[in-house]
Every structure is written in C-alpha cells, then in structure tokens.
C-alpha positions in Angstrom: 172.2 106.8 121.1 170.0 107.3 124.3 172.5 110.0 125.6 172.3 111.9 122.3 168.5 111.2 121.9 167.8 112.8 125.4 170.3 116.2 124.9 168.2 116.9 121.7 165.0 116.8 123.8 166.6 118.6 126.7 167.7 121.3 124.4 164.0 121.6 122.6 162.2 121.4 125.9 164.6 124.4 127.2 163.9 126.0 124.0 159.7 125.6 124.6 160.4 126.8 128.5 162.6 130.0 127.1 160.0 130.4 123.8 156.6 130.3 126.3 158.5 132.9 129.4 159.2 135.3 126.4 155.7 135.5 125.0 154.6 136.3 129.0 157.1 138.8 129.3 156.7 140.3 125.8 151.9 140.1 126.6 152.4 141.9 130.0 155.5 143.8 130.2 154.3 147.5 131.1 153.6 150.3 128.2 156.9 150.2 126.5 157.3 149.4 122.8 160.9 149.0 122.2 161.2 146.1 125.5 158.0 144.2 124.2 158.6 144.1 120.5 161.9 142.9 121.3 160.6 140.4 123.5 158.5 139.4 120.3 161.7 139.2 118.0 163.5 136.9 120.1 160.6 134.6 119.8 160.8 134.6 116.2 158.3 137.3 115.1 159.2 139.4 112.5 158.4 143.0 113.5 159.6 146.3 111.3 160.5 149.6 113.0 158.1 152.0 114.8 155.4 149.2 115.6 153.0 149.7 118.3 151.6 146.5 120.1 149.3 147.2 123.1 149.5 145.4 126.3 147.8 141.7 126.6 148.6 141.4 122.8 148.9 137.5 122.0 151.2 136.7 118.8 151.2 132.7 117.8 152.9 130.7 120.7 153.2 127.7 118.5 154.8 129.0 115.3 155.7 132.6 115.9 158.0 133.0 112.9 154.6 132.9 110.5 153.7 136.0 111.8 155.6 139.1 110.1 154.6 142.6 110.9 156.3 144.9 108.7 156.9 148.8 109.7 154.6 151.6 111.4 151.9 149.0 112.2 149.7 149.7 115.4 148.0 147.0 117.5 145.3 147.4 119.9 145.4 145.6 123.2 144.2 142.3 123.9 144.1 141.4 120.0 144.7 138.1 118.8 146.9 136.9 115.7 147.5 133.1 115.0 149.1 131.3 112.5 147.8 128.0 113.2 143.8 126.2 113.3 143.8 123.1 115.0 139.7 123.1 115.8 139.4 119.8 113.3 142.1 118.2 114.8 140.8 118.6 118.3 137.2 116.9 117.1 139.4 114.0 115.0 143.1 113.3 115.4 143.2 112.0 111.2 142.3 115.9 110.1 145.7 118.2 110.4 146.5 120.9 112.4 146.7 123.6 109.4 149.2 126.6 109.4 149.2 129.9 107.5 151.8 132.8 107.3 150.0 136.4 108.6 151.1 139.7 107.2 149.9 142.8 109.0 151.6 145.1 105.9 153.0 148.5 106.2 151.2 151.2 108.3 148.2 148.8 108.7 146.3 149.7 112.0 144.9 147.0 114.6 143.1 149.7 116.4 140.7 147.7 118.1 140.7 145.7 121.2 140.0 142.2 121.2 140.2 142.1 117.2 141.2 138.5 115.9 143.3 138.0 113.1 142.8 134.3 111.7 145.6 132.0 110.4 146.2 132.4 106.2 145.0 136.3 106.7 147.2 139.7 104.8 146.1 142.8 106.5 147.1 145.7 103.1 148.5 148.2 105.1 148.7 151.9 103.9 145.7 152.4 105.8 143.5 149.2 106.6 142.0 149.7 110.0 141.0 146.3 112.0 137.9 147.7 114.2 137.2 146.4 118.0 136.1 142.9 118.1 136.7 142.0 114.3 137.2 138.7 113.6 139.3 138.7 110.3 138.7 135.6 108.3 139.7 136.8 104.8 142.5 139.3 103.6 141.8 143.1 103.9 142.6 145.3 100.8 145.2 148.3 101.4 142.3 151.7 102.6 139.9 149.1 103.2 138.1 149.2 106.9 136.9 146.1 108.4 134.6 145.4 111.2 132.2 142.8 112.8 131.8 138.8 112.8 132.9 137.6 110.3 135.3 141.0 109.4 133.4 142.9 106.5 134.4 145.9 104.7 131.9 148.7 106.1 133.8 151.7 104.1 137.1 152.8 103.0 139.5 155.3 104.9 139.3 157.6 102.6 135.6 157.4 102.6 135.9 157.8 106.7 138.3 160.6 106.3 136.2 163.2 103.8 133.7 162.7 106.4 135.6 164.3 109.0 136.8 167.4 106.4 134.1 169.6 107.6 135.6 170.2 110.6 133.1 172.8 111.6 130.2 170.2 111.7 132.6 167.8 113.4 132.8 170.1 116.3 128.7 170.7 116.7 128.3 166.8 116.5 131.1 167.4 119.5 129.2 169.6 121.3 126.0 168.4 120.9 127.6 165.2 122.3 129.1 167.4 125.1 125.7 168.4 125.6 124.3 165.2 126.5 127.0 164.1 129.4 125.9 165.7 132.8 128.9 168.3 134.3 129.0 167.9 138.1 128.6 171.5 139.6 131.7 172.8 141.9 130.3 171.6 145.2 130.4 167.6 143.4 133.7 168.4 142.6 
C-alpha cells in the first residue's frame, strides 16, 4: 500500500514540476504566439484560434483549466488572470480558498499592461477593452470599456469610436501634439 501510495505522489509531484516549467516557458518565451499559447494549452488553459497574449502574461498556476479564452482575444503584457482568492485563507486557515471559472469571450481585448482580471470575472467580448492597470472585479458587458481601481465602465467602444470619425480633427489634435515634442536639429542627429 506504501509502494502504491508513493507512485501516486511521484506522479503528481512530476505533474506540479512539468505544470510550473510550462507556465515559465509559456510567461517568457520570446514574441511568438503560436509557441506560447501552446505552452498555455498543455497546461490546461483553454485558448481559441488567433489569440494574442503578450510577454510576462501570468494565467492561474494553481487551477489553469478555469481559465478559458475563446477566439481573436488580445492580451497585453504583464496582465494577470486568476481563478483562485486565497487572501481569507492566508489571515485564517477555517475560511476557504475560493475558485471561479474566467471567461475572456470572443474578440474581447486585454489591451493594457498590468491589467488584473479577478477570479469569478466574464470579460463580453465583441469589443470590451480591459485598460492599463484595471483591476477587474465584476463582469464587463460585450462594447463596454473598463478602466481604473476597482474596473469601472468609463464609455462604450462605440462611444470611443464616433469620436475618432472626424478624422480631420483627429489629425490636428495629432499635430498639435506633434507640436509640443521638441525635433532635435541635424547636427543632434
């Protein structure tokens, strides 16, 4: 009973050593999609075709099969997505570690770095833009565009993108932009 006992923990501890190498790999493996969202898979991550994740991008090492990231989704480097919230548990042992499943939905954009996407959380897709930073503690609706701490919805991308139709005043907010950044003369150069 020993014998058998010990394979079993052999094999999980293997499994742990294989499960933690792969999430290195798959955070710092140089700018190429295909080799780190492969990496990801064989963790147990559920990733759809033509997904972006950035480099430094840390998926759930405990319980990587929560996390399911369904097709044309972009994530920004260094952003965070876990499935699990043990900050109760760590203060007193009787309260339990708690686990939630994380959808990023179809064509949903993490475009920012650093953003944090909390354990329990549905991103909408067709559209939803994460910002830089956010810290998303609630689900975001499908168009919706969240930023800040505690995520909040600051406007919709539709909203955004009628801004940027008048592509003429676009370009003079450009230039006067341009205008303000000091151009080094040739002898700088």
């Amino acid at each position: 009973m020993l014998q058998h006992s010990e394979g079993i923990y052999k094999r999980i501890r293997f499994s742990l050593l294989v499960k933690g190498f792969l999430h290195i790999l798959a955070m710092n493996v140089p700018p190429n999609d295909r080799l780190r969202n492969t990496f990801y898979r064989w963790r147990g991550t559920t990733i759809g075709d033509h997904v972006g994740i950035g480099h430094g991008v840390f998926i759930e090492e405990s319980r990587p099969y929560l996390i399911e990231i369904e097709d044309g989704v972009n994530i920004g480097p260094r952003a965070v997505i876990v499935a699990h919230d043990s900050s109760y548990h760590c203060i007193n042992p009787e309260y339990p570690i708690t686990f939630g499943r994380v959808t990023i939905r179809k064509n949903g954009y993490i475009g920012g770095a650093k953003a944090v996407i909390l354990p329990g959380i549905t991103i909408g897709g067709e559209g939803s833009i994460v910002a830089a930073g956010a810290v998303v503690t609630k689900d975001v609706a499908p168009g919706d565009i969240v930023a800040g701490v505690p995520a909040k919805v600051i406007t919709t991308v539709e909203e955004a993108m009628n801004r940027c139709t008048d592509l003429e005043a676009l370009h003079k907010e450009m230039d006067a932009v341009k205008s303000c950044i000091p151009v080094p003369e040739k002898e700088d150069i």
